[in-house]
N, C-alpha and C positions, 0 to 999 in steps of 0.2 A: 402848338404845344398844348392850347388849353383843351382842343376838342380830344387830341390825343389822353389826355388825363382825364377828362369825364367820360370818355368812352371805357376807358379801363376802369372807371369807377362804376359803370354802367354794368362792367363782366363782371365784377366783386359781389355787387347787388344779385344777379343773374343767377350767381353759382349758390349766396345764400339762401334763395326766393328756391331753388329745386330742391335743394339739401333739407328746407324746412318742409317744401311737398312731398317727396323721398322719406319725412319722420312720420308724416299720418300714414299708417299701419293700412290702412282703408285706402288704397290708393284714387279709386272713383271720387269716395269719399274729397278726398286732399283738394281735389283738381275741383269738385261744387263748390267747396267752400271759400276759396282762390277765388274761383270764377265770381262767386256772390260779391266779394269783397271789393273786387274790381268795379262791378256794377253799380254797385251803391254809389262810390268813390265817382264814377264816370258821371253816373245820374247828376250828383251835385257840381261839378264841374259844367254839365249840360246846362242845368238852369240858371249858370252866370251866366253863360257866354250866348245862349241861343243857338239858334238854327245855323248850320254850317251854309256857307256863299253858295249861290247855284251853280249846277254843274258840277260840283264834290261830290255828290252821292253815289256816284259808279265806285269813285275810290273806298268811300267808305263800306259801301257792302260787300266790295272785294274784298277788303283787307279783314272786314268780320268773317266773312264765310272760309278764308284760307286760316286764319286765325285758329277757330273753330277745329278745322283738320288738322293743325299743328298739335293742339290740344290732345285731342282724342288718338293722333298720330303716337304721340310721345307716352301717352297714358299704354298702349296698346304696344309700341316697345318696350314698358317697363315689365307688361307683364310677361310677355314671351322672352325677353333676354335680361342680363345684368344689364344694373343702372352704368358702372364704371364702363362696359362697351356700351351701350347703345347712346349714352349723353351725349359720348365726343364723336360718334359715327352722325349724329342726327346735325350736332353743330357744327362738325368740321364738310360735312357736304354744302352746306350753304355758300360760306365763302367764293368759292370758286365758281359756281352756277351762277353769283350776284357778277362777278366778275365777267366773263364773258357776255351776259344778258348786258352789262352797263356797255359794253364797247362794240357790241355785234348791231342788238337792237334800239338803245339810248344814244348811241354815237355818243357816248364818254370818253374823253381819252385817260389813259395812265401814265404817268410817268414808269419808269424801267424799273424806279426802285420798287416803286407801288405792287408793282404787278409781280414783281420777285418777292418784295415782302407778302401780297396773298399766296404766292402758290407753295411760301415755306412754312407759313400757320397753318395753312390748309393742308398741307404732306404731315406737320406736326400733328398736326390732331388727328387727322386720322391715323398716324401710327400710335397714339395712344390707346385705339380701340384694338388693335392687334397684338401686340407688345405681348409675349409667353400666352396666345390665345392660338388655337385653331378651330375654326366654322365648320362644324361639322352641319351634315345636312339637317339637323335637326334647329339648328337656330337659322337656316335660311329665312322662314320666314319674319323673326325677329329682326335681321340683317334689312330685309324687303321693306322694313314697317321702320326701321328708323332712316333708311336714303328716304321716303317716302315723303317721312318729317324732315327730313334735312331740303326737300325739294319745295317743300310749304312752306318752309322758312325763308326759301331764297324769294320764292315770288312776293311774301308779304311784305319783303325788306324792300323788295321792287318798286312794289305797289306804294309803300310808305315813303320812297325816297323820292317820290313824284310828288304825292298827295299833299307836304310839308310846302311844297314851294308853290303850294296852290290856297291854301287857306292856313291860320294861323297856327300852331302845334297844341296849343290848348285844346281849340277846337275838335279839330280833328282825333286829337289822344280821345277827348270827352264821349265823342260819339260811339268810337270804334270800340270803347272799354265800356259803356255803359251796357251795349247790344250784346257784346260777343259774352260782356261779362253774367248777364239773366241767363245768356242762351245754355251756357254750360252747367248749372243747377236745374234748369227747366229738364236737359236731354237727360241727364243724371235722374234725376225724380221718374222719367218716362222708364228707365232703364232697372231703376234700382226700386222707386219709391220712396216713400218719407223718410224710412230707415237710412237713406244713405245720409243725411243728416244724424242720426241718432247717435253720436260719438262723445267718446269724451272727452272731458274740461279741455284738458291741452291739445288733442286732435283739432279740436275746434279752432281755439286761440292760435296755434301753428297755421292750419290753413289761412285763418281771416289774416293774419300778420303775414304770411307771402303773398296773398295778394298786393296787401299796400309795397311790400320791397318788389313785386314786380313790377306791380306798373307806374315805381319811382325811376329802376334802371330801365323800363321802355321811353319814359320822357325824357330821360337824359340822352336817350339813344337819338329821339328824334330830333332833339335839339340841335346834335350834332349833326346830323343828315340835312338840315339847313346850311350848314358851314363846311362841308367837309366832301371829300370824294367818296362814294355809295361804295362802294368796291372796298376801299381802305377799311373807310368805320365797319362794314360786314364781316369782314375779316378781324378788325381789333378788338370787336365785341364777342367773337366764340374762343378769346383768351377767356373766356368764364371756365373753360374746362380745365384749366390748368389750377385757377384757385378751387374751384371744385375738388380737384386733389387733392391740392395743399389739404382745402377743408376734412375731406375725406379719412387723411392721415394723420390730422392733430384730434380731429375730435368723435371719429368713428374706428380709427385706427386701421383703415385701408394699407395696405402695403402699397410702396411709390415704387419703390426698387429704383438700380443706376438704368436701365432701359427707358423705363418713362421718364426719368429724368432728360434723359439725349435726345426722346422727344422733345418735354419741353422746354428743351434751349435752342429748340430748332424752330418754335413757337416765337422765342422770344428774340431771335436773329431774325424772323419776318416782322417783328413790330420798330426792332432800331431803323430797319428796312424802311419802312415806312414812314417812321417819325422823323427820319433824317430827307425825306422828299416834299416834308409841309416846309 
């Protein structure tokens, strides 16, 4: 029950940490200054803890370089599709690719309920990216770029659900957020120039404060991934899209409507799922 509660406190952080990238208007913008925030943060983390055990280093520059393309993945669905489909299209494909990769290639097992509670968050969310939507060809490649990110989510969750049981989560968080977190002001600067910094007061302040709310709900994520079934927590953690509604609809005034709602009790009937199998 406890990892089950800091996981959903992990999706509450999640859905804040977009919502506040989502308010810098400058969306490149939103995503260097996140990414700055991280790095610093990791940086300092780095020189408590030292050098990661030998033999981590494969994970760790995995888990930067798919990071990376999550980032740029997600940025790159924002711009070609809505944020309300492409969020839950990018986090509800993850789920279920953690799931099969834990049991085909990790030899994890699930329990019945487990695997029933992923594939009905995973049916939830993604019907919240359809719900009174039709794709017409002109958002396929938007559609292309958020499975894309929903496929570099699964690997990195992969990659991270090995890496925890290999050296300590401090560690490992330190590294991976210090690297990935230069690397995405560095590309940003190559792309944009120094102007992509040149924002104002609360642009700024909003990015630098998603990064620390991100990669507070990424260390509670991995914390969990110490304690818990890889496949479960991947799937408990893309209920960020459901409060991401909620949020959506108390303080940008998004419409939820009863459809998205039947989605999300079909969300929330794969997490009793689940939390009745710990």
């Amino acid at each position: 029950m406890v990892v089950l509660m800091v996981v959903l406190g992990a999706a509450v952080l999640h859905a804040v940490w977009n919502a506040m990238a989502h308010g810098v208007p400058d969306r490149l913008a939103g995503f260097a200054l996140l990414g700055l925030s991280t790095g610093v943060i990791g940086l300092v983390a780095v020189l408590i803890v030292g050098l990661p055990p030998a033999g981590t280093w494969p994970y760790i520059v995995a888990s930067v370089v798919l990071h990376c393309v999550y980032y740029f993945g997600l940025l790159a669905s924002y711009e070609l599709g809505q944020f309300s489909q492409m969020y839950p299209l990018a986090r509800g494909t993850s789920p279920w690719v953690v799931a099969v990769v834990s049991i085909v290639v990790l030899h994890h097992s699930l329990a019945v309920a487990e695997l029933a509670g992923v594939l009905l968050i995973s049916a939830g969310l993604i019907a919240l990216v359809f719900v009174g939507r039709t794709a017409g060809r002109a958002q396929t490649g938007a559609l292309l770029a958020a499975i894309g990110t929903g496929l570099a989510i699964a690997a990195y969750t992969v990659v991270d659900g090995i890496a925890v049981h290999k050296m300590p989560v401090i560690t490992y968080m330190g590294w991976v957020f210090m690297i990935q977190g230069f690397l995405v002001p560095i590309v940003s600067l190559c792309v944009r120039g120094p102007s992509v910094f040149r924002q104002s007061r609360s642009a700024v302040l909003t990015g630098l404060g998603g990064g620390v709310v991100s990669m507070t709900a990424y260390g509670l994520v991995l914390w969990a991934q110490t304690r818990g079934t890889l496949a479960a927590i991947a799937a408990l953690r893309e209920t960020s899209i459901i409060f991401g509604a909620i949020i959506g609809a108390l303080f940008f005034h998004e419409r939820f409507g009863p459809r998205r709602a039947v989605a999300a009790a079909v969300v929330v009937a794969g997490i009793i799922l689940i939390s009745t199998a710990d």
